[in-house]
C-alpha positions as CSV (number, residue, x, y, z in Angstrom):
1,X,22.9,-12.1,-9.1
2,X,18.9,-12.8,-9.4
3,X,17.4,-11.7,-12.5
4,X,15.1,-8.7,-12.7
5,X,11.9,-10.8,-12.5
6,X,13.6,-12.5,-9.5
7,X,13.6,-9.4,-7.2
8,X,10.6,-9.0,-5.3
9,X,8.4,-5.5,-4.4
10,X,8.7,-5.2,-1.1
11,X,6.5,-2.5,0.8
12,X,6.2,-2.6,4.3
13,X,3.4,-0.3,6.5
14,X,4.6,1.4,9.3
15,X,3.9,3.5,12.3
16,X,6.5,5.5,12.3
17,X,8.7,5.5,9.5
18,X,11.7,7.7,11.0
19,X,11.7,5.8,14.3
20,X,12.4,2.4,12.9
21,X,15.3,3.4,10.3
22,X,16.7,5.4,13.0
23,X,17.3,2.0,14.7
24,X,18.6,-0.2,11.6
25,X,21.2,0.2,9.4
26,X,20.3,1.2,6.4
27,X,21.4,2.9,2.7
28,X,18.7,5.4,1.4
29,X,17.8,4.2,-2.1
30,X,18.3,7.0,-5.5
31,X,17.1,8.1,-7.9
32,X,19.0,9.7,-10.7
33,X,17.6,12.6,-12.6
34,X,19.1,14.8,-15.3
35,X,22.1,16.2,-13.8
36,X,21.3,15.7,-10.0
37,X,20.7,12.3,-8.3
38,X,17.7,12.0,-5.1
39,X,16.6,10.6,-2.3
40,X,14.0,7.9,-3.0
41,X,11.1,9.1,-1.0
42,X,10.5,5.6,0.5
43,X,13.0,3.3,-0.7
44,X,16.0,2.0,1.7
45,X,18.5,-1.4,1.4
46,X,19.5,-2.9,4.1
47,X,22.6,-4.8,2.1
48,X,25.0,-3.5,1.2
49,X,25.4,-1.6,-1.6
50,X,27.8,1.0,-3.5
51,X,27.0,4.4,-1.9
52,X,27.9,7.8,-3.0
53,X,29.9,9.6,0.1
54,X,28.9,13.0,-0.3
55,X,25.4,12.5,-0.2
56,X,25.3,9.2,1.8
57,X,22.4,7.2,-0.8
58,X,23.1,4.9,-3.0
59,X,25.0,5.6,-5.8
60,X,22.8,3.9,-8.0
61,X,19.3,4.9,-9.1
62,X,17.1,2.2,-8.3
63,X,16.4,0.7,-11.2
64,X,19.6,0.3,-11.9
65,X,20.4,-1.6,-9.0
66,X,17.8,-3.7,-9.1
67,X,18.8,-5.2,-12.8
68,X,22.1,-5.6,-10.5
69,X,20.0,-7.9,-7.8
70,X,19.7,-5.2,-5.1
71,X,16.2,-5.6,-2.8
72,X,15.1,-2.5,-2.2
73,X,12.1,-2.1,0.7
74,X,10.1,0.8,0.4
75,X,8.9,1.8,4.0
76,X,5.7,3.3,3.8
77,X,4.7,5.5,6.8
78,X,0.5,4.8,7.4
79,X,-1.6,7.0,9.7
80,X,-3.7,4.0,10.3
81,X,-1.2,2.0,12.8
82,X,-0.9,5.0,14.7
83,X,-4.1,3.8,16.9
84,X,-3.0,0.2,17.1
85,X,-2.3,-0.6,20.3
86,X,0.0,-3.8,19.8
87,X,0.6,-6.6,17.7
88,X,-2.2,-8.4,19.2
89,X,-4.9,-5.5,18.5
90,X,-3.5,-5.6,15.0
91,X,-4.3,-8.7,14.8
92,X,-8.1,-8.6,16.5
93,X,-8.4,-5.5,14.1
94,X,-7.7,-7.3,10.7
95,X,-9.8,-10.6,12.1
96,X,-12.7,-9.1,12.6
97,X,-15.8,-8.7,9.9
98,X,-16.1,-4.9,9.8
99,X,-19.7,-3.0,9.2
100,X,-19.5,-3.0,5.5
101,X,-22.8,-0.4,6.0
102,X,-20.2,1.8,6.6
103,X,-19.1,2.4,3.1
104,X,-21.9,4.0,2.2
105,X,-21.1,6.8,4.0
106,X,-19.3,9.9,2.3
107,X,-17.6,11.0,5.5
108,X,-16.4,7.5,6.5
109,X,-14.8,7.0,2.7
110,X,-13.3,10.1,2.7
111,X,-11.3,9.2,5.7
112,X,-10.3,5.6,4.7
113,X,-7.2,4.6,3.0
114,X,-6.9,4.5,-0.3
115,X,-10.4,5.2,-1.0
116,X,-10.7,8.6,0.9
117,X,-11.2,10.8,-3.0
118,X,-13.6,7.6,-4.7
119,X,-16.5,7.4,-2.6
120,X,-18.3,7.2,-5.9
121,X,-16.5,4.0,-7.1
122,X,-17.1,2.8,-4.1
123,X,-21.2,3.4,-3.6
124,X,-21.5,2.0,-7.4
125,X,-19.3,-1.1,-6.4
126,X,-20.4,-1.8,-3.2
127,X,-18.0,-4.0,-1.8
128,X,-18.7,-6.5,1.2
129,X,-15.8,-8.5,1.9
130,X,-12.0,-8.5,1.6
131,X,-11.9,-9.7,-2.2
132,X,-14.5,-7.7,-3.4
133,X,-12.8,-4.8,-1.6
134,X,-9.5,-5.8,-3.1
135,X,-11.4,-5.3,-6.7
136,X,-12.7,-2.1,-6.0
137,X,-9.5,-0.3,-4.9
138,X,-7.5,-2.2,-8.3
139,X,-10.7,-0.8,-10.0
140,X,-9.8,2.8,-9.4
141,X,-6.3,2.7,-10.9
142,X,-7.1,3.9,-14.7
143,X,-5.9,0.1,-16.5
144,X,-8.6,-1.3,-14.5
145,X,-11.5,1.6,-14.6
146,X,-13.5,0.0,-17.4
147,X,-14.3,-2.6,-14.8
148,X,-16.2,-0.5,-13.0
149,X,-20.1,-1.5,-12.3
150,X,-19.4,-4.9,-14.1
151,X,-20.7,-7.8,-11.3
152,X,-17.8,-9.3,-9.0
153,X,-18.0,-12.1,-10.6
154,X,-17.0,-11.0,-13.9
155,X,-14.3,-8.5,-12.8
156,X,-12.6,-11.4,-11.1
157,X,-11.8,-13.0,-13.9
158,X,-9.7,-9.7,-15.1
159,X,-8.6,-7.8,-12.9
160,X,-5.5,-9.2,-11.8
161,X,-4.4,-9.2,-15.3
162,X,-1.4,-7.4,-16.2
163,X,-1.7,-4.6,-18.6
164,X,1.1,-2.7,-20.5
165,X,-0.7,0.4,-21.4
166,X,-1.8,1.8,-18.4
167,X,-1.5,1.7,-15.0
168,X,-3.2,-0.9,-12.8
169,X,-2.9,-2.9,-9.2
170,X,-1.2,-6.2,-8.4
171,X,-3.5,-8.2,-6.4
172,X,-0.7,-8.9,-3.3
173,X,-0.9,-4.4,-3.4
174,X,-4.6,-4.8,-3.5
175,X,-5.3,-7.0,-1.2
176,X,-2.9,-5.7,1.6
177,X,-4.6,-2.2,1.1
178,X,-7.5,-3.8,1.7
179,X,-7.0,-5.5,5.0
180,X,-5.3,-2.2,6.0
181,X,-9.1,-0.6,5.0
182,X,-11.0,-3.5,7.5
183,X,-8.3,-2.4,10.5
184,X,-9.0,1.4,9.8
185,X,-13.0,0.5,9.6
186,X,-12.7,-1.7,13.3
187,X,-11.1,1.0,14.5
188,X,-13.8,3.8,13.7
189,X,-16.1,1.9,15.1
190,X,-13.7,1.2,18.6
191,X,-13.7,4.8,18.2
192,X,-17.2,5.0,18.2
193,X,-18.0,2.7,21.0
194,X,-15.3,4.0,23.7
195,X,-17.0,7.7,23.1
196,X,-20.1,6.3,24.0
197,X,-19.0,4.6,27.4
């Protein structure tokens, strides 16, 4: 069996969330709380794995079965791919420079992944391209916060440290939020153009 720091986190974005796993076999993932055990609310393995027949998840809790080599994927529904045409506008979406203007906007941050209740962070930080957008969504987790208004420059040379005491961002989380942000961005302004036309 792989070791615990063997096992990768996986999280995967998707369009529908239901619609895939209702097309692949799958075990529900558990967790185990005083005296009951749950559904994970995203996690699902797709190896097999001991599973408790009464309630049909895993029977057991996560954490245990990952110190016993079990992947777990955690299959997160997002809004945002719900106006993605195909693969191929995904990928036009997340190629192209977005309007970085538009983040200083109240209205547009409130809408935007991630950032929708830190439009404040985000007008003092200012961010203009994928890394520095990266930064400023790790810099609103609380083990990162006394980053916040420091120059990109200097933040880059902590943030992706690991800290113990509080919670904070791994960069691959970071950075995948933020390409997620630049396709939500491309498509407000799609959005915006096809209403004009």
């Amino acid at each position: 069996m792989a070791r615990l720091k063997d096992i990768p986190d996986v999280d995967i974005d998707v369009q529908d969330r239901d619609q895939i796993l209702s097309e692949l076999r799958h075990i529900p993932a558990s967790i185990f709380r005083p005296g009951k055990i749950e559904k994970h609310k995203s996690g699902v393995y797709f190896q097999k794995i001991p599973v408790d027949h009464i309630s049909g998840l895993a029977s057991l809790d996560y954490k245990a079965a990952e110190d016993q080599g079990y992947v777990k994927i955690d299959l997160l529904h997002n809004h945002v791919y719900q106006k993605v045409r195909d693969p191929d506008h995904l990928r036009e979406l997340a190629a192209r420079e977005p309007n970085w203007e538009l983040l200083n906007h109240k209205d547009v941050v409130s809408e935007l992944f991630q950032l929708h209740d830190h439009y404040e962070v985000v007008k003092e930080m200012q961010p203009s391209s994928l890394e520095e957008l990266a930064m400023t969504i790790a810099i609103i987790r609380p083990g990162k916060r006394h980053l916040l208004g420091k120059p990109f420059h200097e933040i880059d040379r902590e943030i992706w440290e690991k800290t113990e005491d509080a919670y904070s961002f791994k960069k691959s989380h970071s950075f995948a939020y933020a390409m997620v942000i630049i396709v939500q961005l491309n498509l407000l302004i799609e959005e915006l153009e096809n209403s004009s036309n």
